[in-house]
C-alpha positions in Angstrom: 24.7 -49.0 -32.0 24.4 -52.5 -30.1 26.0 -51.8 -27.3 24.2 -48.4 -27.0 20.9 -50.3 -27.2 21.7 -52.8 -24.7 23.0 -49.5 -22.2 19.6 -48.1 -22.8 17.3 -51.0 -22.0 20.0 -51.8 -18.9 18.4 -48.7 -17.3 14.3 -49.0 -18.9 14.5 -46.8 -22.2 13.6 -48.9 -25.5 12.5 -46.1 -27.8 15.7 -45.7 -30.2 16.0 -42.7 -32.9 18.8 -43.2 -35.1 20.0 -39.8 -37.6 21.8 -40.7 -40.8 23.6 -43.6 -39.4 26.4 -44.9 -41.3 26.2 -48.4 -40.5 23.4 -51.0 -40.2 21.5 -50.9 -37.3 20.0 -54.4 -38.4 23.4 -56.2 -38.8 24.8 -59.3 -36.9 27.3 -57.6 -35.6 24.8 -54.8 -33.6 22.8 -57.9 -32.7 25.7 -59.7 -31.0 26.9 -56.4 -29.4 23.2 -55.9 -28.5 22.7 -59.2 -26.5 19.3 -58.9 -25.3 18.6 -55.6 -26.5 17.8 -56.6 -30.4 14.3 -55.9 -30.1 15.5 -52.1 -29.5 17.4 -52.0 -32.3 14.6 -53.9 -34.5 12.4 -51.5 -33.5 14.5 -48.1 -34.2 13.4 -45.4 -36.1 15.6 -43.8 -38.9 15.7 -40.0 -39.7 16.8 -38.0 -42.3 18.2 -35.2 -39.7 17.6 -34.6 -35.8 15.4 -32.0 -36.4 13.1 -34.4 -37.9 13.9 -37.2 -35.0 13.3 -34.5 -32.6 9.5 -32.9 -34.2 7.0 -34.6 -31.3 9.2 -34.1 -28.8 8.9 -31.6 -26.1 12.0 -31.3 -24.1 15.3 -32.5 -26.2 18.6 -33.1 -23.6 22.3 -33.0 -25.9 25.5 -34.3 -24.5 28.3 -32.3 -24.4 31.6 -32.7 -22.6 32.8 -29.2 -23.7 31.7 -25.2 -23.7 30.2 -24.0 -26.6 30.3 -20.3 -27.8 26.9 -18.9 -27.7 25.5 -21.6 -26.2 24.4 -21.9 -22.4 27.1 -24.4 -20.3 26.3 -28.3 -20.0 24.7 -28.8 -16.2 25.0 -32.0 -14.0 22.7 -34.4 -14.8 20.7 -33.8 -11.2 20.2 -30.6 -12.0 17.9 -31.7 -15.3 16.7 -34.7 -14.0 13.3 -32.9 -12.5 12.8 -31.5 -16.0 13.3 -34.8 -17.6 11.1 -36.3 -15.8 8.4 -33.5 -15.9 8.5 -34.0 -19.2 5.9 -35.4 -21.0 8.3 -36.8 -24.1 11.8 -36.3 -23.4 14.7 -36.9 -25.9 18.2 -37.6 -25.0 20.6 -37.0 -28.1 24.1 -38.1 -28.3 26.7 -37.6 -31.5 29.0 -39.2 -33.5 31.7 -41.0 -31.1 34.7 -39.4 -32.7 33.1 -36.0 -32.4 30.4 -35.4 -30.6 27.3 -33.2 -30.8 27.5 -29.8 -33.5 26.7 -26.8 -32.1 23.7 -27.2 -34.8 22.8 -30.2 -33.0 23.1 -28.7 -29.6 20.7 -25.9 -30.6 18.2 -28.1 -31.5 18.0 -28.8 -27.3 16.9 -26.9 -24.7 19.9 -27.9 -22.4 23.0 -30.0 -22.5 24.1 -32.2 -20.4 28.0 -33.2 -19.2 28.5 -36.5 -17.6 30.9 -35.4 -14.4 34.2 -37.0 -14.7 37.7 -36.2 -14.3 40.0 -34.2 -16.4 39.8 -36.9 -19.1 36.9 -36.7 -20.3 36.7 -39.7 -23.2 33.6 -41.8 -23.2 32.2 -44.2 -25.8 29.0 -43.9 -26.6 27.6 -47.4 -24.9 29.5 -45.5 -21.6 27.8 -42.4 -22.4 24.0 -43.7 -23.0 24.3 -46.0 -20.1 25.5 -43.1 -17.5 23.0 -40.3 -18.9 20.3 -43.0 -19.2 21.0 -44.0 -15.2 20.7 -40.8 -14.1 17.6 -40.0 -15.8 15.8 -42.9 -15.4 17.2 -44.6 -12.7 19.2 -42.4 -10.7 17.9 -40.2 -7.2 16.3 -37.2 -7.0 18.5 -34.6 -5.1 16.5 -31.3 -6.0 12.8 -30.4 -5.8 10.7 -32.1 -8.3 8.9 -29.1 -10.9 5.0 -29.6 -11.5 4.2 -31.7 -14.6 3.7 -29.1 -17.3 3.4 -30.3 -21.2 6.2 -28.2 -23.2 5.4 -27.4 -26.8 7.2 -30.1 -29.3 10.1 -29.0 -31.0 8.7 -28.7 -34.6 6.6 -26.1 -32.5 9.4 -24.2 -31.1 11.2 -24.0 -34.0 8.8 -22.6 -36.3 8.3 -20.0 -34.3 11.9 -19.0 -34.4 11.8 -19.3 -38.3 9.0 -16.8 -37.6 11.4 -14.6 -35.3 14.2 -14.9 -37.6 11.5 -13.5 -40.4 10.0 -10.8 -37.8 14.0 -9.9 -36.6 14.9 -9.0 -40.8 12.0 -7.7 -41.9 12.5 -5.0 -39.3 16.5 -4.4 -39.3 17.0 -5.9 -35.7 19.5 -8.1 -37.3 21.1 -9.2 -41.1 20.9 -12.5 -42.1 25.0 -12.8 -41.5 24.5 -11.6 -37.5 20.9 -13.6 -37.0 22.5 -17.0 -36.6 24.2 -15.7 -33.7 21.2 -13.4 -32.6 19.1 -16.2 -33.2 21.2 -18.5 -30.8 20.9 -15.8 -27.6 17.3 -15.9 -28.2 17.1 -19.3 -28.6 19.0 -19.9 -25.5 16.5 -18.1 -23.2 13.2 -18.7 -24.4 13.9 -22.8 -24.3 14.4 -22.3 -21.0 10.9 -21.0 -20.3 9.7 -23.9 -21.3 6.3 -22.1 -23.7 3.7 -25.0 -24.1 1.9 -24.7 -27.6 -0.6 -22.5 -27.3 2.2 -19.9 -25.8 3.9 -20.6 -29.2 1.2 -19.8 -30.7 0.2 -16.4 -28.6 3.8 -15.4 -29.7 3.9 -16.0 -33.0 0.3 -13.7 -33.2 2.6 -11.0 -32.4 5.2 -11.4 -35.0 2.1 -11.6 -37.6 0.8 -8.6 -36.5 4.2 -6.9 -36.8 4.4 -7.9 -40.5 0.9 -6.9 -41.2 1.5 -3.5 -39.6 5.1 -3.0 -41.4 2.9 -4.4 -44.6 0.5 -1.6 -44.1 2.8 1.0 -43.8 4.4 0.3 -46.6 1.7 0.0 -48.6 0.6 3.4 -47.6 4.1 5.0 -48.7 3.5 3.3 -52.1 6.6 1.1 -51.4 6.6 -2.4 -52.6 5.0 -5.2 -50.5 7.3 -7.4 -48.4 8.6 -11.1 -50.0 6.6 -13.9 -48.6 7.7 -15.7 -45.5 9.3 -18.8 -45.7 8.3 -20.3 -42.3 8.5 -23.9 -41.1 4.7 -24.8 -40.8 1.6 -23.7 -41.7 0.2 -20.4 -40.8 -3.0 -18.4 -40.6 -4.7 -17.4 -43.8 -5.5 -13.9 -44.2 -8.2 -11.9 -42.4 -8.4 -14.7 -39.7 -7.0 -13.9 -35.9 -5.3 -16.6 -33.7 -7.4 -17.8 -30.7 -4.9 -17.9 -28.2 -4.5 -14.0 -28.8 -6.9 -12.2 -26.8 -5.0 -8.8 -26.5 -6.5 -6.2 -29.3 -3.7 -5.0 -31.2 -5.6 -2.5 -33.7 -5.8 -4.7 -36.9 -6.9 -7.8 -38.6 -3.9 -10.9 -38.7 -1.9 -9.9 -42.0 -0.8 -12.3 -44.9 2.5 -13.9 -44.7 
């Protein structure tokens, strides 16, 4: 964790998130690998789990030196670099040195990046954080710059895939033993659009009115209502309508 903070403040990042760590970030020894760089690790931030690390965020970079099923391909760090820098509060997250980023953790990010090397591809995590950091923050443009746009944060995007996941069951697009890996594909493409909030939120008045529709039609065939929705944040009460919506889609905003 020293020598990882030091490689970050080497190339002008200082704002260190730390996930269950198994060691202390606070010890001598981090200090002494640290050099110059304690005041990073003094000033870390400990989570619980990366989702929680990652909530504010709005664009989240993971590090992967290998293909993962199901999830899109690490690009070249030039390639990203215009988003990253677009971005209005970017995360890079790196794993465990011994193994690396899950593919849990990796779908927690909108794209991975692979630091180009040769076939042996073995990097410590000070290497790693000091050549992702460079090229991010340090290194030159070689591709068109994107407009500054403010993506939603992650705690955003996800609930609305807790909402798809809800919407995708509730009308037999998927099980719940196939919509991990539904889920992913999903996942995979609508990260890459990049939705700002209130697009999360124009979305996610869709997938209410689906369930108030399927909750109506149910009700009219005297079947019983459907079980509550277990979604990651806070939604609309009842009988209210979201205003980002402003398409009419033939009813009031249902219950969850």
């Amino acid at each position: 964790m020293g020598a990882a903070a030091r490689a970050m403040l080497n190339m002008g990042a200082s704002d260190l998130r730390l996930v269950a760590p198994r060691g202390d970030h606070l010890s001598s020894e981090a200090a002494a690998l640290a050099v110059h760089a304690a005041e990073v690790l003094r000033g870390a931030k400990v989570y619980a789990t990366l989702a929680d690390a990652l909530a504010d965020r709005d664009l989240s970079i993971g590090t992967t030196a290998r293909h993962r099923a199901d999830l899109p391909d690490p690009l070249h760090p030039a390639s990203l670099r215009p988003l990253v820098r677009a971005a209005h509060a970017p995360a890079l997250v790196f794993g465990p040195e011994e193994s690396g980023l899950s593919n849990d953790d990796l779908e927690l990010c909108q794209a991975s990046v692979r630091v180009p090397t040769s076939d042996y591809a073995s990097l410590n995590l000070a290497q790693a954080v000091l050549l992702v950091c460079y090229e991010f923050l340090q290194g030159q443009d070689v591709v068109q710059e994107l407009p500054t746009r403010k993506a939603a944060s992650r705690s955003d995007m996800d609930g609305m895939y807790a909402h798809l996941k809800d919407t995708m069951l509730i009308t037999g697009y998927t099980d719940e033993v196939r919509s991990v890996h539904t889920l992913r594909l999903w996942r995979t493409w609508m990260d890459r659009a990049q939705m700002n909030a209130a697009e999360t939120r124009l979305f996610r008045g869709l997938l209410r009115q689906v369930r108030w529709k399927i909750g109506e039609a149910r009700k009219a065939a005297g079947m019983p209502p459907l079980p509550p929705a277990h979604l990651a944040e806070r939604e609309q009460q009842p009988g209210t309508t979201d205003t980002t919506d402003t398409e009419d889609h033939g009813g009031p905003t249902g219950p969850e």
